[in-house]
VEXDRENMI-707347 format. One record per atom (N, C-alpha, C): x negated, y, z negated; atom name; residue in one letter; residue number from 0. Coordinates in Angstrom, 2 decimals, decimal comma. Each point is the difference from the previous one (the first is absolute). Example, Ala and Ser with C-alpha at 12.3 -4.5 7.8 and 13.67 -1.06 7.14 Angstrom:
BEGIN
R         X         Y         Z   at   aa     i
R    -13,19     -5,69     -7,80    N    A     0
R      0,89      1,19      0,00   CA    A     0
R     -0,90      1,20      0,00    C    A     0
R      0,35      1,05      0,72    N    S     1
R     -0,82      1,19     -0,06   CA    S     1
R      0,77      1,09     -0,73    C    S     1
This chain:
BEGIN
R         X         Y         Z   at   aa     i
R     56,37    -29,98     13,29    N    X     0
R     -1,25      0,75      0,00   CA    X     0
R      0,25      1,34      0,69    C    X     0
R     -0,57      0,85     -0,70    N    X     1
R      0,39      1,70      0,36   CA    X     1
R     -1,39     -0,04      1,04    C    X     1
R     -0,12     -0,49      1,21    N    X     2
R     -1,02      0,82      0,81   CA    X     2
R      0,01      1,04      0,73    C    X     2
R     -0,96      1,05     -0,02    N    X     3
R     -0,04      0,87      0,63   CA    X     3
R     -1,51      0,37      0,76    C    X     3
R      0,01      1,01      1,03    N    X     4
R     -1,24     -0,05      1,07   CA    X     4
R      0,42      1,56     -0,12    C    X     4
R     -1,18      0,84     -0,37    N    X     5
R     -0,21      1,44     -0,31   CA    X     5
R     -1,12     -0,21      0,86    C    X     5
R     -0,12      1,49      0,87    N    X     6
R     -1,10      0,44      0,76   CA    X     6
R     -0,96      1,06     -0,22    C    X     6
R     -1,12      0,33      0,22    N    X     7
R     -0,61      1,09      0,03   CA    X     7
R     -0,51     -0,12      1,78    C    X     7
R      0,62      1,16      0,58    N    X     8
R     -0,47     -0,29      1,49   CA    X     8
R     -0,40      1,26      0,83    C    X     8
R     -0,96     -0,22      0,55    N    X     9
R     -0,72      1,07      1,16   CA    X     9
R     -0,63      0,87     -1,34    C    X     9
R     -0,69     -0,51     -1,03    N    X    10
R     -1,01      1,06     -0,56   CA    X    10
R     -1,33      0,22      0,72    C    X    10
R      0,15      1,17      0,23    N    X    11
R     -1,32      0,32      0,55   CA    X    11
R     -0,80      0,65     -0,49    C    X    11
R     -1,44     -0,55      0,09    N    X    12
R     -0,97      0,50     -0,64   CA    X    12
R     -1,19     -0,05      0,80    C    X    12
R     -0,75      0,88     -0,20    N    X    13
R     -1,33      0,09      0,57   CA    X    13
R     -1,15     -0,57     -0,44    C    X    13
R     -0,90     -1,34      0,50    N    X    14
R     -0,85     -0,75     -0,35   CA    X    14
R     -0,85     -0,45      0,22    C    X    14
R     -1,19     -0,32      0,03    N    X    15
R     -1,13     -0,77      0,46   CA    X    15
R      0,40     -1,93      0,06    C    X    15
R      0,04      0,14      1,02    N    X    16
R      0,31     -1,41      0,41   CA    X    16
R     -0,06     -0,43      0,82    C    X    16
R     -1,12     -0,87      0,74    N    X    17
R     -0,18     -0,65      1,10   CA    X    17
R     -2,23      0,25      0,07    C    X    17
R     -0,02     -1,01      1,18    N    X    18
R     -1,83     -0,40      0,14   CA    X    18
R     -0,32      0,68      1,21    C    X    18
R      0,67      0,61      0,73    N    X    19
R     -0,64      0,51      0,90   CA    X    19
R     -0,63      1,67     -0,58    C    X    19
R     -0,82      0,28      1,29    N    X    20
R     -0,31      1,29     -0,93   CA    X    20
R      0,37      1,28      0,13    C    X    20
R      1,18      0,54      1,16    N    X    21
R      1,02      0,98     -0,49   CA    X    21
R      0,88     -0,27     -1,43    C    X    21
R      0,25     -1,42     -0,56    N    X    22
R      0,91      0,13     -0,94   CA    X    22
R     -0,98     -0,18     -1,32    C    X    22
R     -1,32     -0,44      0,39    N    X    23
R     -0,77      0,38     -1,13   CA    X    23
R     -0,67      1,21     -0,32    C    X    23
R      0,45      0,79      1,09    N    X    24
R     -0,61      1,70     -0,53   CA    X    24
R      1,04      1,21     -0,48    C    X    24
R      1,63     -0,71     -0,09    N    X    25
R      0,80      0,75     -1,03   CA    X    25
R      1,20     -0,77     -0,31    C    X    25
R      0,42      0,81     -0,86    N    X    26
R      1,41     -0,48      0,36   CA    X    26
R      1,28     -0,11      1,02    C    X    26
R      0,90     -1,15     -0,02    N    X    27
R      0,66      0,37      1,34   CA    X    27
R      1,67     -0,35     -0,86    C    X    27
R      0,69      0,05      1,01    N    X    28
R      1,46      0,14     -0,51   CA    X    28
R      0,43     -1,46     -0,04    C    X    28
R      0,75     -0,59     -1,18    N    X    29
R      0,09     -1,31     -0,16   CA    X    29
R      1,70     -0,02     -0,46    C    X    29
R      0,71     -0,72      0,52    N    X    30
R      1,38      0,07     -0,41   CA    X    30
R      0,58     -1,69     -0,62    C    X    30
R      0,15      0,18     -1,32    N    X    31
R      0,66     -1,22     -1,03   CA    X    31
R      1,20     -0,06      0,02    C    X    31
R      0,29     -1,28      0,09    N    X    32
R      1,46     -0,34     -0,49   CA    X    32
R     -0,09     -1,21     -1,11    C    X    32
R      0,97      0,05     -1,08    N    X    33
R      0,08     -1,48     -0,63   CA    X    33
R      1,45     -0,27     -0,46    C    X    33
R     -0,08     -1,34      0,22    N    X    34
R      1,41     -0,07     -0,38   CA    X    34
R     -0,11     -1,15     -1,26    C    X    34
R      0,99      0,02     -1,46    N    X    35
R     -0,22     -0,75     -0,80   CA    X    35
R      1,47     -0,81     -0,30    C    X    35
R     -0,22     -1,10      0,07    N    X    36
R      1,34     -0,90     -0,64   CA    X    36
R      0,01     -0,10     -0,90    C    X    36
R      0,44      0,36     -0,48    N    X    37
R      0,32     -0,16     -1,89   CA    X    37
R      1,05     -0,69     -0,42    C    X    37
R      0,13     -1,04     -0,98    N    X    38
R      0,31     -0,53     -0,63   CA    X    38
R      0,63      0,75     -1,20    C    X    38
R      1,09      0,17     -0,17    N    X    39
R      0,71      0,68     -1,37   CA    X    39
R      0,94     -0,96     -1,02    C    X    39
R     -0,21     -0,97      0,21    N    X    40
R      0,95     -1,64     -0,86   CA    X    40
R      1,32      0,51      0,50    C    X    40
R      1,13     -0,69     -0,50    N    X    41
R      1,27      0,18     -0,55   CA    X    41
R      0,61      1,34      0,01    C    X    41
R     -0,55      0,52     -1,30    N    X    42
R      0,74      0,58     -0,33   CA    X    42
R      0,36      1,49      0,68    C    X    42
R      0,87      0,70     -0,31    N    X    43
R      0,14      1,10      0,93   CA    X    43
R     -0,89      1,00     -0,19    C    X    43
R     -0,67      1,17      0,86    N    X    44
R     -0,97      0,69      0,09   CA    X    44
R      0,34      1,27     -0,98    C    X    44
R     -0,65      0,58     -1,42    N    X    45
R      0,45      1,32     -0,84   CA    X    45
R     -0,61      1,30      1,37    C    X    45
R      0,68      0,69      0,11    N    X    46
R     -0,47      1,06      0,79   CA    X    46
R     -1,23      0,94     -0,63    C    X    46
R     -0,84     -0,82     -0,20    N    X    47
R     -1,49      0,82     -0,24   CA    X    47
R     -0,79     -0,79      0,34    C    X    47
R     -1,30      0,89      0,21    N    X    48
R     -1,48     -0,27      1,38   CA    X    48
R     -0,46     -1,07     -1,14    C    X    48
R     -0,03     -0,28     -1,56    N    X    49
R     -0,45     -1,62     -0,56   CA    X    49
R      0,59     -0,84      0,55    C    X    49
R      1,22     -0,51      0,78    N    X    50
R      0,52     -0,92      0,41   CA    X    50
R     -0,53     -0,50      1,69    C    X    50
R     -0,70      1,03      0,32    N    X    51
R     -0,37     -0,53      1,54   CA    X    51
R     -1,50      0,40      0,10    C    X    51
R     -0,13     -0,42      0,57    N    X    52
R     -1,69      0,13      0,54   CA    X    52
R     -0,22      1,62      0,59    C    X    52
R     -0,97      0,49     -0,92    N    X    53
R     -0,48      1,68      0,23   CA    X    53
R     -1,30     -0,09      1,18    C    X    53
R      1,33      0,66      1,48    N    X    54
R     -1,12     -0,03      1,08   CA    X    54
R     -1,02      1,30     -0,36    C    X    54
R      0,54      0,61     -1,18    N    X    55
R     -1,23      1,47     -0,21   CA    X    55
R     -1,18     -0,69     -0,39    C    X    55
R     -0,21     -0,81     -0,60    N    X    56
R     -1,26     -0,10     -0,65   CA    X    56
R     -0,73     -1,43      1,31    C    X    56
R      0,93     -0,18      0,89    N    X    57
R     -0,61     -1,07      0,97   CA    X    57
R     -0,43      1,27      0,90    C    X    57
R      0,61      1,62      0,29    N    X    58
R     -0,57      0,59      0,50   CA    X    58
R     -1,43      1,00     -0,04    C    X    58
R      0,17      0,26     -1,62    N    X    59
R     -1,02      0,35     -0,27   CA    X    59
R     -1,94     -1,12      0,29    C    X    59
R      0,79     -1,10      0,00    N    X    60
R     -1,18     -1,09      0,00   CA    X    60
R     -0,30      0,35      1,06    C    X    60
R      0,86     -0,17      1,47    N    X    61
R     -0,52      0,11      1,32   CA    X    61
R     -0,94      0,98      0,20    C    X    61
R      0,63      1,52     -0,99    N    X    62
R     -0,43      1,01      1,00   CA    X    62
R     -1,21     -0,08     -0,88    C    X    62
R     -0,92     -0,73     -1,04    N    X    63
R     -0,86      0,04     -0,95   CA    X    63
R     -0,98     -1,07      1,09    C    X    63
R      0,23     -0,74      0,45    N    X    64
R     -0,79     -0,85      0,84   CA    X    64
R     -0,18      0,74      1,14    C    X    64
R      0,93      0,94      0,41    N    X    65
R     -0,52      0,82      0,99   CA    X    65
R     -1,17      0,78     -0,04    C    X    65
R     -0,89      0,33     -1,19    N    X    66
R     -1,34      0,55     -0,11   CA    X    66
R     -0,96     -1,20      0,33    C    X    66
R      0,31     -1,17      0,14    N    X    67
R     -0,93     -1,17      0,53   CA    X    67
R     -0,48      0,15      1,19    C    X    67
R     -1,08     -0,66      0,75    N    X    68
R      0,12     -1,18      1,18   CA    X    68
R      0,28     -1,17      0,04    C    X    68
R      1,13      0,13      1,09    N    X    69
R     -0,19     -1,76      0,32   CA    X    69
R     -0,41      0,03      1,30    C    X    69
R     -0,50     -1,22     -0,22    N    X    70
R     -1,17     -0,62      1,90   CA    X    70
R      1,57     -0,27      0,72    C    X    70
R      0,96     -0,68     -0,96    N    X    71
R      1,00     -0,54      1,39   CA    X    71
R      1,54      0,10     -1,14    C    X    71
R      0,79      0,00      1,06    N    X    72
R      1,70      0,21     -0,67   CA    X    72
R      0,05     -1,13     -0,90    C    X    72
R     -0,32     -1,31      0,73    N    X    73
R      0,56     -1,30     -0,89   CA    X    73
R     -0,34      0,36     -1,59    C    X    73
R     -1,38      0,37      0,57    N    X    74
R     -0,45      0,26     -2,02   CA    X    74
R      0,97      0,79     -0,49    C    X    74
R      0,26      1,69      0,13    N    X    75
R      0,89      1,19     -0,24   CA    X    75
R      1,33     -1,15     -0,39    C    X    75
R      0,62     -0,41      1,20    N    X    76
R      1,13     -1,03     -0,28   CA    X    76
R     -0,07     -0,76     -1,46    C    X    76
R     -0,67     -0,78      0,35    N    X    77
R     -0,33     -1,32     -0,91   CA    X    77
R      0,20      1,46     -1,64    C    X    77
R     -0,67      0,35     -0,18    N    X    78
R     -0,08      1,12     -1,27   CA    X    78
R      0,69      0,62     -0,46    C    X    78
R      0,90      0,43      1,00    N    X    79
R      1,89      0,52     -0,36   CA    X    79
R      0,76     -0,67     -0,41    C    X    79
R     -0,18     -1,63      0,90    N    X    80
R      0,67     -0,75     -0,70   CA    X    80
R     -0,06     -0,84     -1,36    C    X    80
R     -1,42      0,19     -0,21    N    X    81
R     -0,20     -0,38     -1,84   CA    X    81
R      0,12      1,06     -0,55    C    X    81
R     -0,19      1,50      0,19    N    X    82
R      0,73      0,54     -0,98   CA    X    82
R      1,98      0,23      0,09    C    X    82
R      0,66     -1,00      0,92    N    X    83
R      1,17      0,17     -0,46   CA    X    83
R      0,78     -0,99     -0,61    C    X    83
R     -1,22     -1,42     -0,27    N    X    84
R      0,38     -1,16     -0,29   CA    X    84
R     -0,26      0,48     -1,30    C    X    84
R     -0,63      0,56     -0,53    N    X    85
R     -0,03      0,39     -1,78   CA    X    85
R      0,88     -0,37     -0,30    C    X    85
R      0,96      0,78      0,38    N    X    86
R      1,68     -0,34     -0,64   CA    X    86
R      1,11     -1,16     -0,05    C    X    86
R     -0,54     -0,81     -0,48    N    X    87
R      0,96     -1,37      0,21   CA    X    87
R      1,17     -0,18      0,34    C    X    87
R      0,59      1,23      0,37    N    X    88
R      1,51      0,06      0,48   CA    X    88
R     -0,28     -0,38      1,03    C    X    88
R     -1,33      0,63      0,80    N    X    89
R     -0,24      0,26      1,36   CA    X    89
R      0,05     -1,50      0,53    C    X    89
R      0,75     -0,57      0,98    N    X    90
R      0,06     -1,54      0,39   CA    X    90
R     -1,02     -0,12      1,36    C    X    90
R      0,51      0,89      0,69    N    X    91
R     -0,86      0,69      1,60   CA    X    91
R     -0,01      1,05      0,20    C    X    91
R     -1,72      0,29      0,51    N    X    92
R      0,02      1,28      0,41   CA    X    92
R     -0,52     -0,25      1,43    C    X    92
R      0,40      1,30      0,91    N    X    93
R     -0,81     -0,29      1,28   CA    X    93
R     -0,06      1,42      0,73    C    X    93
R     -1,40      0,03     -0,14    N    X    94
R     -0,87      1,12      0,47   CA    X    94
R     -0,30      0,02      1,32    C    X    94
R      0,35      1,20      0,79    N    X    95
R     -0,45      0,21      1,18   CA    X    95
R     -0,71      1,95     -0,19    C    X    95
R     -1,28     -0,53      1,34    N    X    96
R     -0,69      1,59     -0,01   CA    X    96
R     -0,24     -0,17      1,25    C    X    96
R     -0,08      1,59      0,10    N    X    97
R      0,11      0,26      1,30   CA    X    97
R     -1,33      1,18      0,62    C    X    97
R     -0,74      0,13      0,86    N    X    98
R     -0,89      0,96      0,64   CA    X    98
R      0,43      0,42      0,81    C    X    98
R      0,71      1,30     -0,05    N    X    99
R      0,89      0,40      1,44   CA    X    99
R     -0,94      0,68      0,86    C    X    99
R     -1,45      0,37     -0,38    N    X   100
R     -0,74      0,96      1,32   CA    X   100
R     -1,14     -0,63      0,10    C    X   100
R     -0,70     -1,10      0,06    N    X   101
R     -0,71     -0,71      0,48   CA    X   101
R     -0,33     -0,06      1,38    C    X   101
R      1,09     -0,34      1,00    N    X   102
R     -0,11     -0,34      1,55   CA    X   102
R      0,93      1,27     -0,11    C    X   102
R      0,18      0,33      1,26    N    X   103
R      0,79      0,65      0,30   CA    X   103
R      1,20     -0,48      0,84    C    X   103
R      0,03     -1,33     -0,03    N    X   104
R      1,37     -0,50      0,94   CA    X   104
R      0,82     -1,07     -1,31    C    X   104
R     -0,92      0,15     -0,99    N    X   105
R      0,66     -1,57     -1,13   CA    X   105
R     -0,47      0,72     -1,19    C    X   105
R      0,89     -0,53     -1,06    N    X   106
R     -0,57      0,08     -1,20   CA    X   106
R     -0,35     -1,58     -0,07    C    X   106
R     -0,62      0,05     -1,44    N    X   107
R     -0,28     -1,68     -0,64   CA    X   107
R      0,38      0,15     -1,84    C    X   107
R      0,32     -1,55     -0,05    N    X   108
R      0,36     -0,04     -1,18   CA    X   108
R     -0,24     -1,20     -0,55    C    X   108
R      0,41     -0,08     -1,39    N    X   109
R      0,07     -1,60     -0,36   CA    X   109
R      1,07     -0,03     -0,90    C    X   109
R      0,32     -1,36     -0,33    N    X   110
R      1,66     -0,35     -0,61   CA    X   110
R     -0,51     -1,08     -0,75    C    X   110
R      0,42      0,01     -1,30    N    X   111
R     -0,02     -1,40     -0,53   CA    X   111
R      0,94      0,16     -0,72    C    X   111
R      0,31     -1,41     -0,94    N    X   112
R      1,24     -0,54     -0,84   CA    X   112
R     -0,77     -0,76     -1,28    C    X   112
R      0,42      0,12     -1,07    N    X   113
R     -1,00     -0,80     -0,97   CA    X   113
R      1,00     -0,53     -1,17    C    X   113
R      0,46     -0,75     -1,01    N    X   114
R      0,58     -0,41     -0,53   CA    X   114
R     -0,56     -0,03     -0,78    C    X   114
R      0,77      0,44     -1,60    N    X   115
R     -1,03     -0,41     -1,48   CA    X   115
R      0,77     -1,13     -0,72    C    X   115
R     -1,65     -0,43     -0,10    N    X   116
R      0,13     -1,28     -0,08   CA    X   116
R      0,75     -0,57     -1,73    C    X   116
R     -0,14      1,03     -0,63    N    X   117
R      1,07     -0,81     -1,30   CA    X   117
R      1,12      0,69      0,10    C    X   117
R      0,62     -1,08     -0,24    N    X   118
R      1,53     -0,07     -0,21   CA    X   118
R      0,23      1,39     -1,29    C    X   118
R      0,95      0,21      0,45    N    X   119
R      0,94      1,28     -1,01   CA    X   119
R      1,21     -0,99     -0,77    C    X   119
R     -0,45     -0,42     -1,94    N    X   120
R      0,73     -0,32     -0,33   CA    X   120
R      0,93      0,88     -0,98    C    X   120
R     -0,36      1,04      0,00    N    X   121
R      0,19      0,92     -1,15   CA    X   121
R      0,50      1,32     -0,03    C    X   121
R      1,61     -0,10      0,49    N    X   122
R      0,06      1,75      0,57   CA    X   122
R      0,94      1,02     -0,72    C    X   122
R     -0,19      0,07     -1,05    N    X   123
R      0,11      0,92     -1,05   CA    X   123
R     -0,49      1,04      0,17    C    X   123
């Protein structure tokens, strides 16, 4: 099995996210990372972006959810990671975000890991 783990990391974007009410009266600076395991079968990898998982169009999604609110990260999380399970290559993904100016002594974040759930029989 050809696995591989491609990243998209420290995208930052500016967002409405969080319940208190400094972060509900603009946007604030939000920093993504994801990482995807992919599954490529057997056979050896052709050197073109059809053969591996296109983090462009997993980036364009992020920064497209970035015109949202979310009340809390888990949700933001949870939502990155179904749009990177689309891709049935994708075996695990695991999303972490980050609020670096919140407090001024800590940032906060959240991390999850999610697994899709059907099997990849088919990798042509």
């Amino acid at each position: 099995m050809a696995e591989f783990t491609t990243m998209l990391a420290g995208l930052e974007l500016p967002m409405r996210l969080g319940i208190h009410p400094v972060e509900l009266a603009g946007p604030q600076r939000v920093i993504l990372s994801v990482w995807l395991t992919a599954d490529y079968g057997d056979a050896p990898l052709a050197d073109a972006i059809e053969s591996v998982v296109d983090y462009d169009f997993l980036r364009e999604q992020i920064r497209a959810l970035a015109t949202r609110h979310f009340n809390l990260q888990e949700t933001l999380c949870e939502e990155i990671a179904r749009l990177a399970l689309v891709d049935p290559r994708v075996r695990r993904v695991r999303v972490r975000s980050c609020k670096p100016d919140i407090y001024p002594d800590a940032a906060v974040g959240c991390e999850i890991e999610r697994v899709n759930p059907l099997p990849r029989t088919d990798f042509s």
